[in-house]
mmCIF file of the N, C-alpha and C atoms, coordinates in Angstrom:
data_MODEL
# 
_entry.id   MODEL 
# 
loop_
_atom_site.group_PDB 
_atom_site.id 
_atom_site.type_symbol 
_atom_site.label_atom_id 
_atom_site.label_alt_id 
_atom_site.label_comp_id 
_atom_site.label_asym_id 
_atom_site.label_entity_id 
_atom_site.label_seq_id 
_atom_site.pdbx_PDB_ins_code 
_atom_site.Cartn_x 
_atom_site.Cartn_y 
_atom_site.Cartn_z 
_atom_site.occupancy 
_atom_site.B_iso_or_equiv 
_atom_site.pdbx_formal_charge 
_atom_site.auth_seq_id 
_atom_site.auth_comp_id 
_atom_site.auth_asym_id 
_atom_site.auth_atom_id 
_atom_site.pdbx_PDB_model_num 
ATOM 1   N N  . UNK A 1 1  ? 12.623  0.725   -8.883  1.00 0.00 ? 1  UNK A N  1 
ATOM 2   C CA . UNK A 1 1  ? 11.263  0.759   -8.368  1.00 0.00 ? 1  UNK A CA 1 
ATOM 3   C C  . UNK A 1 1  ? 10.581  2.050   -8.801  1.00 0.00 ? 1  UNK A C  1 
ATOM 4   N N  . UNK A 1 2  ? 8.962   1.550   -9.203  1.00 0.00 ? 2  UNK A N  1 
ATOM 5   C CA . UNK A 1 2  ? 8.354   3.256   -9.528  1.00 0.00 ? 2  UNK A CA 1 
ATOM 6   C C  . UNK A 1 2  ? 7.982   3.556   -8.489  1.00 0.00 ? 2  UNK A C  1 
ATOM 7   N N  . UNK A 1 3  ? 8.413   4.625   -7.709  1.00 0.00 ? 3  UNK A N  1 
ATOM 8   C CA . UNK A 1 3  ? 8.328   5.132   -6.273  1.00 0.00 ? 3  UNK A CA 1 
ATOM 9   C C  . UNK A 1 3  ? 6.554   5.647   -6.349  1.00 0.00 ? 3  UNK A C  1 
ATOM 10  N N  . UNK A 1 4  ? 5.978   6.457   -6.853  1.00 0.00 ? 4  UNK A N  1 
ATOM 11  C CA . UNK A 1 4  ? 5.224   7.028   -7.358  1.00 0.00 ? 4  UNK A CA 1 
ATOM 12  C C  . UNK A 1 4  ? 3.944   5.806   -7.298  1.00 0.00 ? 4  UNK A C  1 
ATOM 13  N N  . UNK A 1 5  ? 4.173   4.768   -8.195  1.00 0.00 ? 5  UNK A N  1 
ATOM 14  C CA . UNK A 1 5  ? 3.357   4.034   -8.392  1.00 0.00 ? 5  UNK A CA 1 
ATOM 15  C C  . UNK A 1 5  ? 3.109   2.718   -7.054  1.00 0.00 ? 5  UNK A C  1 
ATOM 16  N N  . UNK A 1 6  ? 4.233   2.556   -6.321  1.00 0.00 ? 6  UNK A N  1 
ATOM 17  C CA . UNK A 1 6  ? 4.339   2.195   -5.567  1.00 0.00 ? 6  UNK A CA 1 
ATOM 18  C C  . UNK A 1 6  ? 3.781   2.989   -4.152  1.00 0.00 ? 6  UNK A C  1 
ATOM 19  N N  . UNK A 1 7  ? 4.035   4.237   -3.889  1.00 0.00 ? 7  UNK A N  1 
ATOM 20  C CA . UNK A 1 7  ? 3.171   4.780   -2.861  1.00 0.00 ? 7  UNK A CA 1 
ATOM 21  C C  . UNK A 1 7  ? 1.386   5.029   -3.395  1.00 0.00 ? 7  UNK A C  1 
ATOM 22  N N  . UNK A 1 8  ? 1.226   5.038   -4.748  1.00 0.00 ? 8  UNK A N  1 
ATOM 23  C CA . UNK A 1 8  ? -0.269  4.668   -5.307  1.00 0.00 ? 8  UNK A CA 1 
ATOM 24  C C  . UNK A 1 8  ? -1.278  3.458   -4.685  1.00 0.00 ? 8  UNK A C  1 
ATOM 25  N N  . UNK A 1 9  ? -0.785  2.248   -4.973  1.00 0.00 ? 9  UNK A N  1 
ATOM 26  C CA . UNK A 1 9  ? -0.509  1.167   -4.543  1.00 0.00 ? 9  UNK A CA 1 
ATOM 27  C C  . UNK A 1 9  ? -0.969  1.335   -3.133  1.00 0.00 ? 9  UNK A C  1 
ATOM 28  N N  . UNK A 1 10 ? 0.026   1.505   -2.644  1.00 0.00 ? 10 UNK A N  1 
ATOM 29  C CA . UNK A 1 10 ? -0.297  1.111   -0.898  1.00 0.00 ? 10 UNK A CA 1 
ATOM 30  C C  . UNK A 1 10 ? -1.529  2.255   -0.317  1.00 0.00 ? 10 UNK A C  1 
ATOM 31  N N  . UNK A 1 11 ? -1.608  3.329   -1.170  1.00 0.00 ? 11 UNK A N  1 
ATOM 32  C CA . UNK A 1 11 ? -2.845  4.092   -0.837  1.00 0.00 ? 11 UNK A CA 1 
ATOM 33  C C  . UNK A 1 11 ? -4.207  3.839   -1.005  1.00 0.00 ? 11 UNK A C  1 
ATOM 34  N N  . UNK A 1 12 ? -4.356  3.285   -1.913  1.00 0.00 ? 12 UNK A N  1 
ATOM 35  C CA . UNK A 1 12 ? -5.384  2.325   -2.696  1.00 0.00 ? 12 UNK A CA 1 
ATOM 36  C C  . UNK A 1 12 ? -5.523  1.273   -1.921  1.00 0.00 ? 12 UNK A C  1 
ATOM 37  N N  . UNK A 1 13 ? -4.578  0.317   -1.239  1.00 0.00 ? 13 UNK A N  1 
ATOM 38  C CA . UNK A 1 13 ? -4.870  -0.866  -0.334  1.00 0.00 ? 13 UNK A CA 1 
ATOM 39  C C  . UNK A 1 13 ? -5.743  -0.340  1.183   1.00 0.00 ? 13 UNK A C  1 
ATOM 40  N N  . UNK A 1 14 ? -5.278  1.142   1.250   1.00 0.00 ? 14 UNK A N  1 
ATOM 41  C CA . UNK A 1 14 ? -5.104  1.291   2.356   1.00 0.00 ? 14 UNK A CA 1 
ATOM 42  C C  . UNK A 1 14 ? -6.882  1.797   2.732   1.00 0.00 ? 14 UNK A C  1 
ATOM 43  N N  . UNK A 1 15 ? -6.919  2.753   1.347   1.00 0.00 ? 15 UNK A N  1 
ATOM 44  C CA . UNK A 1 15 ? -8.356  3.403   1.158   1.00 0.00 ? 15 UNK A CA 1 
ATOM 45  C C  . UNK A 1 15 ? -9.382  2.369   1.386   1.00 0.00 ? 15 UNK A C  1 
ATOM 46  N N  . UNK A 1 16 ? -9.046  0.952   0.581   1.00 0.00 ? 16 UNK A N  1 
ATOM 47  C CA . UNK A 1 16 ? -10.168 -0.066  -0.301  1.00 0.00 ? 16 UNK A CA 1 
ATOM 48  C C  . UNK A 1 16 ? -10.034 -1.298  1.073   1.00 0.00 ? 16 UNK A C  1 
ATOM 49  N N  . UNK A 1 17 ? -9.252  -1.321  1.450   1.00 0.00 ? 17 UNK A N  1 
ATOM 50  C CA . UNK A 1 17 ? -9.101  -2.144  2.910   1.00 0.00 ? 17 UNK A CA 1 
ATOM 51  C C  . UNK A 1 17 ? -8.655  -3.568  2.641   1.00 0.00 ? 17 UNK A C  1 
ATOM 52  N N  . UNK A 1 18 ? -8.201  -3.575  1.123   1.00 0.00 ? 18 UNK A N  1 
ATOM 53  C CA . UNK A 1 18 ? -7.783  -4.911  0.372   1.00 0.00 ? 18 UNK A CA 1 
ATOM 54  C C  . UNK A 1 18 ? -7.173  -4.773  -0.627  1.00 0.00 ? 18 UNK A C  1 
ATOM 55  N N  . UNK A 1 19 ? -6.637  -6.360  -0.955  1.00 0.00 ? 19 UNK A N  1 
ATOM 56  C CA . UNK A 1 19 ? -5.591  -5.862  -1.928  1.00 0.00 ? 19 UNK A CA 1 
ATOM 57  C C  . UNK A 1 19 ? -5.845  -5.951  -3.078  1.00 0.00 ? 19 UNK A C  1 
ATOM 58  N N  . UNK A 1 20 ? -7.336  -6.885  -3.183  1.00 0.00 ? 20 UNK A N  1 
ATOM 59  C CA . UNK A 1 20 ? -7.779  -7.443  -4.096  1.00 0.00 ? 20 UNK A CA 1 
ATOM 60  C C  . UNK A 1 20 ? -8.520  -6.203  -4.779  1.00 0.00 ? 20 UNK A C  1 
ATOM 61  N N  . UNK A 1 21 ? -9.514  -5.500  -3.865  1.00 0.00 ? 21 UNK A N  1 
ATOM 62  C CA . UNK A 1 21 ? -10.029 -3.933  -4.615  1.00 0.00 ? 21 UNK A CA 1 
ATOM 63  C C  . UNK A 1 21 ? -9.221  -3.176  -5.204  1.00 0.00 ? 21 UNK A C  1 
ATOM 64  N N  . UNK A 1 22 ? -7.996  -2.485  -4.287  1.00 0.00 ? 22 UNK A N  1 
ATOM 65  C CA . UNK A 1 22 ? -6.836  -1.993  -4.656  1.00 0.00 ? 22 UNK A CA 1 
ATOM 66  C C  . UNK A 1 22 ? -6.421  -2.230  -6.584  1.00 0.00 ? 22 UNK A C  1 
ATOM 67  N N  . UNK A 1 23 ? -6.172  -3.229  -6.422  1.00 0.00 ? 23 UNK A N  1 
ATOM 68  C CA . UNK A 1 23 ? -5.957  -4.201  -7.690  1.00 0.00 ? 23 UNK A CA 1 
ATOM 69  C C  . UNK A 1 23 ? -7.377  -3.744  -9.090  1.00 0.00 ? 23 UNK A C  1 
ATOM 70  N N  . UNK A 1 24 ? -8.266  -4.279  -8.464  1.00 0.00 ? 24 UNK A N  1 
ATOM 71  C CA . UNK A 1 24 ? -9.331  -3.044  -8.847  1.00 0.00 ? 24 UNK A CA 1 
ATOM 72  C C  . UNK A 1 24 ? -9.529  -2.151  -9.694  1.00 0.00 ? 24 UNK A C  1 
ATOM 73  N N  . UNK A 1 25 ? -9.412  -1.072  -8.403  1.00 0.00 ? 25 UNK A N  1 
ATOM 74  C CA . UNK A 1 25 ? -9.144  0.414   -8.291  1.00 0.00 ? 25 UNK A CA 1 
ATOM 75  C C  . UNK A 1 25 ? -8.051  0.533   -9.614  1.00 0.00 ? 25 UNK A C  1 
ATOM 76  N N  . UNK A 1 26 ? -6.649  0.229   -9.463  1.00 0.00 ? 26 UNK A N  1 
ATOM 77  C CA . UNK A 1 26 ? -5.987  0.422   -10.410 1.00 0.00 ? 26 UNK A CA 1 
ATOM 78  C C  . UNK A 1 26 ? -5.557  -0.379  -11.809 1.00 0.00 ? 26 UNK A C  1 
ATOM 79  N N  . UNK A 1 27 ? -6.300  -1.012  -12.016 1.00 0.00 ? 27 UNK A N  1 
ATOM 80  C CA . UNK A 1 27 ? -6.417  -1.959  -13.120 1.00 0.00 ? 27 UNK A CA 1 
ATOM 81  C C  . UNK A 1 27 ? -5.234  -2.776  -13.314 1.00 0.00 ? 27 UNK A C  1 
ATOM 82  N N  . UNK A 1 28 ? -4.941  -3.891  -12.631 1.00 0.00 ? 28 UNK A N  1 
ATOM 83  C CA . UNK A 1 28 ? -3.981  -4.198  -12.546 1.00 0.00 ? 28 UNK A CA 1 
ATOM 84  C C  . UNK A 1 28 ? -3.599  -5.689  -11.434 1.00 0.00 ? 28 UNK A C  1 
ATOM 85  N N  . UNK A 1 29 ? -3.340  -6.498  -11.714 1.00 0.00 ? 29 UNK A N  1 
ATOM 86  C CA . UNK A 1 29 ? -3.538  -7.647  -10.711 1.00 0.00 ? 29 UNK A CA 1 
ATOM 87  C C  . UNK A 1 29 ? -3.233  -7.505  -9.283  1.00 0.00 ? 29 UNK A C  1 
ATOM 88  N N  . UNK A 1 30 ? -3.507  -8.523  -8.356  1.00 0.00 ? 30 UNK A N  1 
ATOM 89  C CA . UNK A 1 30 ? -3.243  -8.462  -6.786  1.00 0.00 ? 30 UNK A CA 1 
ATOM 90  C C  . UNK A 1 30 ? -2.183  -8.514  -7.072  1.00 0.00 ? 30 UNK A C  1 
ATOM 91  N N  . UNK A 1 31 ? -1.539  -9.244  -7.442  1.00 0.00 ? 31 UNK A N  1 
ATOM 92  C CA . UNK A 1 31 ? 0.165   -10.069 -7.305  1.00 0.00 ? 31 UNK A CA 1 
ATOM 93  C C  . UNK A 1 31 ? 1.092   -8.568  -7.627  1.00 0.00 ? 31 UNK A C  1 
ATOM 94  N N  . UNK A 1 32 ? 0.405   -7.536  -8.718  1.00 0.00 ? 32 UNK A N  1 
ATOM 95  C CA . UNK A 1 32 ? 1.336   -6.217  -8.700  1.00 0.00 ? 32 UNK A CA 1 
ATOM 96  C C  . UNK A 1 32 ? 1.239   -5.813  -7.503  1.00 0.00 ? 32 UNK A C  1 
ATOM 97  N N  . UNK A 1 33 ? -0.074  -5.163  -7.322  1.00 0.00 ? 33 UNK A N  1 
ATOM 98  C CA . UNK A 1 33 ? -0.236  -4.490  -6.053  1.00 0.00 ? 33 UNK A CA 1 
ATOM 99  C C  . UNK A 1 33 ? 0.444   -4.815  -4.845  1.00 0.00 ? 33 UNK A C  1 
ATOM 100 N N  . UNK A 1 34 ? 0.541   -5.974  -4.853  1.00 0.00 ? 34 UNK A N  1 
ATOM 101 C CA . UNK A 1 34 ? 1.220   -6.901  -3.912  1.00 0.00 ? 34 UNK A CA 1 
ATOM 102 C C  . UNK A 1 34 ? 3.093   -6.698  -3.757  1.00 0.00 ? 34 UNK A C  1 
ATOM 103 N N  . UNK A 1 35 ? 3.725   -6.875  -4.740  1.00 0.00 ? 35 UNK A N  1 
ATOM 104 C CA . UNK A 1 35 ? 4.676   -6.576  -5.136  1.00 0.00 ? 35 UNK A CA 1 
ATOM 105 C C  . UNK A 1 35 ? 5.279   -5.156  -5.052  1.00 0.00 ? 35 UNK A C  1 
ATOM 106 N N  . UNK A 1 36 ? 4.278   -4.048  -5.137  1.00 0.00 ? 36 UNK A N  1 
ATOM 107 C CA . UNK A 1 36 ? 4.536   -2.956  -5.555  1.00 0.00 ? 36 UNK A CA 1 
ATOM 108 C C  . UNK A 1 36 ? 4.828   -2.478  -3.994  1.00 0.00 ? 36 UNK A C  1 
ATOM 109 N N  . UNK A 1 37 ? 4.142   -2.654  -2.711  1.00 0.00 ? 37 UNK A N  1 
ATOM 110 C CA . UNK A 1 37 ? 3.377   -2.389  -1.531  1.00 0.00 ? 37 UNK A CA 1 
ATOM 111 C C  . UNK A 1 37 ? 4.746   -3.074  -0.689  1.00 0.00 ? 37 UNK A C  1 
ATOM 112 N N  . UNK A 1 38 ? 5.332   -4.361  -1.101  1.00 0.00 ? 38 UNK A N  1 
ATOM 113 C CA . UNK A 1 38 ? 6.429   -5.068  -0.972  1.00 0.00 ? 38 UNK A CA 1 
ATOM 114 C C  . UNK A 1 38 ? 7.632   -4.502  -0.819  1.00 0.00 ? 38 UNK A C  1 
ATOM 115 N N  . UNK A 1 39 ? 7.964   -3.736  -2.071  1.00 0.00 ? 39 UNK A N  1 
ATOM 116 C CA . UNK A 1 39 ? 9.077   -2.992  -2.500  1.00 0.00 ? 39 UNK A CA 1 
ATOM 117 C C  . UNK A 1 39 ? 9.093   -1.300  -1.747  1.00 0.00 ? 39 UNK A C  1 
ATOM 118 N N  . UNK A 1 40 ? 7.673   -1.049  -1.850  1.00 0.00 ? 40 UNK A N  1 
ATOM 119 C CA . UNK A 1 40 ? 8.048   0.133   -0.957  1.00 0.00 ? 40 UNK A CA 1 
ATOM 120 C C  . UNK A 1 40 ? 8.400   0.019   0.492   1.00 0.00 ? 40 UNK A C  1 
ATOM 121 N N  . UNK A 1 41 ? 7.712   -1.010  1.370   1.00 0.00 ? 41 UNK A N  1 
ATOM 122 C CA . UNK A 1 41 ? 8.087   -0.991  2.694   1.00 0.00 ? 41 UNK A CA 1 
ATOM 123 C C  . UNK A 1 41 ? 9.860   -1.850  2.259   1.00 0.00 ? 41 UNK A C  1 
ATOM 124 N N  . UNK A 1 42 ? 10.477  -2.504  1.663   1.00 0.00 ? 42 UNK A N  1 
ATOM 125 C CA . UNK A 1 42 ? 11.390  -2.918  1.492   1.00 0.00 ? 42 UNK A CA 1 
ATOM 126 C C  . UNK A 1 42 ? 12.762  -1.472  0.878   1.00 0.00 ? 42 UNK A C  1 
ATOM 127 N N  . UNK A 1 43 ? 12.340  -0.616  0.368   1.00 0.00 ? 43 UNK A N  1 
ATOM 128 C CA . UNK A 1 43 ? 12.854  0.682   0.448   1.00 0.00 ? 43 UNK A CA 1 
ATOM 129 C C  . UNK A 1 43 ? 12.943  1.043   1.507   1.00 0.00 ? 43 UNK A C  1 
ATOM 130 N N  . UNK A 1 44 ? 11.858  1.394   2.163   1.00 0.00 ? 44 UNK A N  1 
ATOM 131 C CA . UNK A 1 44 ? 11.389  2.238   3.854   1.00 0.00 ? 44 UNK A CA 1 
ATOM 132 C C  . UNK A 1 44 ? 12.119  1.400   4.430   1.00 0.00 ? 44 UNK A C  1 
ATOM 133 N N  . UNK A 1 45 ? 12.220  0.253   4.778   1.00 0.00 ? 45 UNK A N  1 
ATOM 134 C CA . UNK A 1 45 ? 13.482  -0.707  5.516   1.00 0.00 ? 45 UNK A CA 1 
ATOM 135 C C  . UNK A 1 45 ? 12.519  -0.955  6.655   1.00 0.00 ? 45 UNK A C  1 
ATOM 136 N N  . UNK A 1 46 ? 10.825  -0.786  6.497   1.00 0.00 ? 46 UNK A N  1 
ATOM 137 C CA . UNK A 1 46 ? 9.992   -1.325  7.317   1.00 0.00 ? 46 UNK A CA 1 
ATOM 138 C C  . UNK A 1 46 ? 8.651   -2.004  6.997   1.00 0.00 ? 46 UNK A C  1 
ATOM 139 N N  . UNK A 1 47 ? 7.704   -2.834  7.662   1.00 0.00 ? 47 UNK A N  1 
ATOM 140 C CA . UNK A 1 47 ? 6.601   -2.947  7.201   1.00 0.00 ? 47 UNK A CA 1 
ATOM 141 C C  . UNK A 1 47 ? 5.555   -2.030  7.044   1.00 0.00 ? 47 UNK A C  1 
ATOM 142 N N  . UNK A 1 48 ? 4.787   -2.094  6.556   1.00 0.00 ? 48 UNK A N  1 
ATOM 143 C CA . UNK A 1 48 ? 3.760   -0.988  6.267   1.00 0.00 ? 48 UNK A CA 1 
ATOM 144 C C  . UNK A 1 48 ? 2.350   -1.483  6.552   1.00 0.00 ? 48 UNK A C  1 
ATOM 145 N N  . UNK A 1 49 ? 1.880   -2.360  6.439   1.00 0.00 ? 49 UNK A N  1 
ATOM 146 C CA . UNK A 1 49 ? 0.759   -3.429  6.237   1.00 0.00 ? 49 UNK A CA 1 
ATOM 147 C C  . UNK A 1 49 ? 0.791   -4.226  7.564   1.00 0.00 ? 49 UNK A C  1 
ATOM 148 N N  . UNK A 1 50 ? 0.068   -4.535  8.439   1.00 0.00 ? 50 UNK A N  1 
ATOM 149 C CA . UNK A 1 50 ? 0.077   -6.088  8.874   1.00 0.00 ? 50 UNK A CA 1 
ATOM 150 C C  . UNK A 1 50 ? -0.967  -6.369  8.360   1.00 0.00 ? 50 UNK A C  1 
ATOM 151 N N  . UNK A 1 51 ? -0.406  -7.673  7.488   1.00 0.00 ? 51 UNK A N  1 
ATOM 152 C CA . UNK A 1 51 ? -1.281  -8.410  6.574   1.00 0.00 ? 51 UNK A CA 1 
ATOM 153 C C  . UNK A 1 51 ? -1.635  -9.978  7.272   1.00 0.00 ? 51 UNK A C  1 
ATOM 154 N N  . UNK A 1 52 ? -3.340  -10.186 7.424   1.00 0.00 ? 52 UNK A N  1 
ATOM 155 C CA . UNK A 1 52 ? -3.808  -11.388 7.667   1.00 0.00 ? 52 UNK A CA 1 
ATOM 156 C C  . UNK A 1 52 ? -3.990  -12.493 6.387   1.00 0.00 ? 52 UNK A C  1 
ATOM 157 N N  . UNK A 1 53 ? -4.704  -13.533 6.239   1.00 0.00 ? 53 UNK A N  1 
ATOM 158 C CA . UNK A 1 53 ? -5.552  -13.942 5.269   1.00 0.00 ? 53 UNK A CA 1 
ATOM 159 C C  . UNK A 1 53 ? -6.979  -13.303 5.076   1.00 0.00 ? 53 UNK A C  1 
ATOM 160 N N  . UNK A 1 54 ? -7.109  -12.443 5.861   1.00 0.00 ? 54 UNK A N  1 
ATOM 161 C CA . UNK A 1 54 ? -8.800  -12.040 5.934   1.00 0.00 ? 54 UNK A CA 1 
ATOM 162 C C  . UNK A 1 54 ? -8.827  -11.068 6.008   1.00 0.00 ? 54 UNK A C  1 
ATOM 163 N N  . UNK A 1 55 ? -8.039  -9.620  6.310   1.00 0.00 ? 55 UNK A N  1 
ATOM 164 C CA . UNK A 1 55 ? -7.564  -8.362  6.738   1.00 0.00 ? 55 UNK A CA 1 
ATOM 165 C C  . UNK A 1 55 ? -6.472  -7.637  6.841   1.00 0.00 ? 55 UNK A C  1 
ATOM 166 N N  . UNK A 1 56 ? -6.321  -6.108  6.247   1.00 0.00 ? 56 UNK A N  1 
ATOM 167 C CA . UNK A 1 56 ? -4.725  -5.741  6.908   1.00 0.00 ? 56 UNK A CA 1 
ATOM 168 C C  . UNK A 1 56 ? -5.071  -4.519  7.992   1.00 0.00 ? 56 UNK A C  1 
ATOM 169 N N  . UNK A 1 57 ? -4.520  -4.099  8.199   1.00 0.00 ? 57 UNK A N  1 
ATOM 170 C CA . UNK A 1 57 ? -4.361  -2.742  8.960   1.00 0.00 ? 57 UNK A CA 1 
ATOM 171 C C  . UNK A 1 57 ? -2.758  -2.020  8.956   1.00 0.00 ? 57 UNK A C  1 
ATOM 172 N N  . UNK A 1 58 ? -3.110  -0.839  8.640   1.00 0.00 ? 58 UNK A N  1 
ATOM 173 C CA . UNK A 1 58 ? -2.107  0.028   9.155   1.00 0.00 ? 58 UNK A CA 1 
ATOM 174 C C  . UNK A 1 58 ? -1.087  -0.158  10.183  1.00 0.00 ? 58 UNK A C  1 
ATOM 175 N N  . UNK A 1 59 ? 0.317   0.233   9.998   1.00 0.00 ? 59 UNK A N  1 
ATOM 176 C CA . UNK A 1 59 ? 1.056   0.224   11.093  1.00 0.00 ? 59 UNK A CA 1 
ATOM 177 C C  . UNK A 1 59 ? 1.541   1.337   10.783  1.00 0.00 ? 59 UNK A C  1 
ATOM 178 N N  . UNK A 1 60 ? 1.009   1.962   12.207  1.00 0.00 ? 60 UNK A N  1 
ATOM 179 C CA . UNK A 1 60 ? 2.157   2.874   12.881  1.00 0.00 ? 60 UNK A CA 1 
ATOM 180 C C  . UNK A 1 60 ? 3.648   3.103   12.473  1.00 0.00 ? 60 UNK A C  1 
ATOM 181 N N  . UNK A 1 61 ? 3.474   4.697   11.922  1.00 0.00 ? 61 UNK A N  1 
ATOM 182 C CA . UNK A 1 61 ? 5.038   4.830   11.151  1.00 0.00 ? 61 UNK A CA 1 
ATOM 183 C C  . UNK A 1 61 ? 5.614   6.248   12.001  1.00 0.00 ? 61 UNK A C  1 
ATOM 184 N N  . UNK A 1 62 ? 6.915   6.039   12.194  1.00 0.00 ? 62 UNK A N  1 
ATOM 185 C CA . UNK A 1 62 ? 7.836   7.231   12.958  1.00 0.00 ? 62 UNK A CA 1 
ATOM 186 C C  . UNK A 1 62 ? 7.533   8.751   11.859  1.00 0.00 ? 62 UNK A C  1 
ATOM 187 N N  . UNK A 1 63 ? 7.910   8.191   10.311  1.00 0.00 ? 63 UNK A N  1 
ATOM 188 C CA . UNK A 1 63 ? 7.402   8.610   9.252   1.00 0.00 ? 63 UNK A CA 1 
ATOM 189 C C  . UNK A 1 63 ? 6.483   8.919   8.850   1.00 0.00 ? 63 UNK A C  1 
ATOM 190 N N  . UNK A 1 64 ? 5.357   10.069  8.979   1.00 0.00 ? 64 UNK A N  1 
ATOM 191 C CA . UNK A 1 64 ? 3.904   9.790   8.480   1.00 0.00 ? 64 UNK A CA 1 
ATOM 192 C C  . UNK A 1 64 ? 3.404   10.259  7.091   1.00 0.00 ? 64 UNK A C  1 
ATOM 193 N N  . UNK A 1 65 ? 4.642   10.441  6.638   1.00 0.00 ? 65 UNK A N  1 
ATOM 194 C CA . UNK A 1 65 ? 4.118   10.677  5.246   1.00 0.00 ? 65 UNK A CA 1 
ATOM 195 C C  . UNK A 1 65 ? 3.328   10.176  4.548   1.00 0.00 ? 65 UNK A C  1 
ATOM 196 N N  . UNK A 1 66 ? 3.632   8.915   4.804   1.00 0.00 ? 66 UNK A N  1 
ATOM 197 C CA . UNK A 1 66 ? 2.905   8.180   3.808   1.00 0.00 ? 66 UNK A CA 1 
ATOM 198 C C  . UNK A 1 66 ? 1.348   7.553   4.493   1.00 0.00 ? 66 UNK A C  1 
ATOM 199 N N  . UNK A 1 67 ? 1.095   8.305   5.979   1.00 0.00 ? 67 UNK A N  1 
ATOM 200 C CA . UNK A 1 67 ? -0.141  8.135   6.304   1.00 0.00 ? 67 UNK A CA 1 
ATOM 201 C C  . UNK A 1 67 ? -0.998  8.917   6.157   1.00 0.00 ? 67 UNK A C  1 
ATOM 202 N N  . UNK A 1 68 ? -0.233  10.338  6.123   1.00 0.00 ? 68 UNK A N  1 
ATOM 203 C CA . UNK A 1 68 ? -0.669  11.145  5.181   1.00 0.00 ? 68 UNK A CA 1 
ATOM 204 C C  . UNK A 1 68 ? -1.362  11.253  4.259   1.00 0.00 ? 68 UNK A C  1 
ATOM 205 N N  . UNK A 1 69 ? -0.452  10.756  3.261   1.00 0.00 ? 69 UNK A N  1 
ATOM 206 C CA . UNK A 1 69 ? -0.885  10.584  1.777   1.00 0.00 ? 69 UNK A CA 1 
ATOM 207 C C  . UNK A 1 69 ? -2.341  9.527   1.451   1.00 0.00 ? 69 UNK A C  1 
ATOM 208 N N  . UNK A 1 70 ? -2.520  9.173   3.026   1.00 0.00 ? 70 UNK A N  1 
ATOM 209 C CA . UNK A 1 70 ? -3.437  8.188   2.790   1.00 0.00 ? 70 UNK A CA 1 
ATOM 210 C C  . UNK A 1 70 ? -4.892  9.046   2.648   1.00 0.00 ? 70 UNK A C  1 
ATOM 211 N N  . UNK A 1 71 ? -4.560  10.270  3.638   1.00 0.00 ? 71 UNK A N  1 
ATOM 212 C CA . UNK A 1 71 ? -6.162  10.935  3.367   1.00 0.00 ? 71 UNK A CA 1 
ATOM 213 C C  . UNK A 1 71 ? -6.014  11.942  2.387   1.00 0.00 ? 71 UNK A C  1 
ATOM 214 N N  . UNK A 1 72 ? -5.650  12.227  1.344   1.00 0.00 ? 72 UNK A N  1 
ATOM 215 C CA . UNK A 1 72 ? -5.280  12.876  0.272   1.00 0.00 ? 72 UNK A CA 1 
ATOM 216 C C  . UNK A 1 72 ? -5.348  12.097  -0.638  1.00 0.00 ? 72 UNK A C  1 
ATOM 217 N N  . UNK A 1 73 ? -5.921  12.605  -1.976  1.00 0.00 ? 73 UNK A N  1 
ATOM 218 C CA . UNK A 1 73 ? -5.738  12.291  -3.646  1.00 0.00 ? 73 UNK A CA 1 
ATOM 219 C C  . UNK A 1 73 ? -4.322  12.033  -3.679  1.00 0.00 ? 73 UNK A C  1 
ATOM 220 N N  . UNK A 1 74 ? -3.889  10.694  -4.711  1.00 0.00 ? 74 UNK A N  1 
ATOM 221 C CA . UNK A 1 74 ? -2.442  10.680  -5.236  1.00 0.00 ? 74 UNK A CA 1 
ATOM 222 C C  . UNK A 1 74 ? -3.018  9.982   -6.676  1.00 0.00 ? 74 UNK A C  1 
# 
């Protein structure tokens, strides 16, 4: 997994409020972004996303690094 590109990814979903912008943002299809966002909470050994058909939101992490990283440049 590109760790790197993968916490990109979920920052970009997180900024753009979709996965489809995200996708966007980094030139590159939903289905990566998707995949990429997948593999990192599947590393983390948690979800990251609660994902609707219409919306996601943030979940609450013990970890906040990576919520962190959300109001910061990566």
């Amino acid at each position: 997994m590109d760790n790197i590109r993968s916490i990109r990814a979920f920052v970009e979903v997180v900024r753009a409020g979709s996965f489809v912008k995200a996708a966007e943002r980094m030139h590159c299809s939903t289905t990566t972004v998707s995949r990429l966002v997948r593999e990192l909470e599947a590393e983390l050994g948690q979800p990251l996303l609660l994902r609707t058909t219409r919306s996601i939101a943030l979940i609450l992490l013990k970890n906040t690094l990576l919520v962190t990283a959300c109001t910061h440049r990566v």
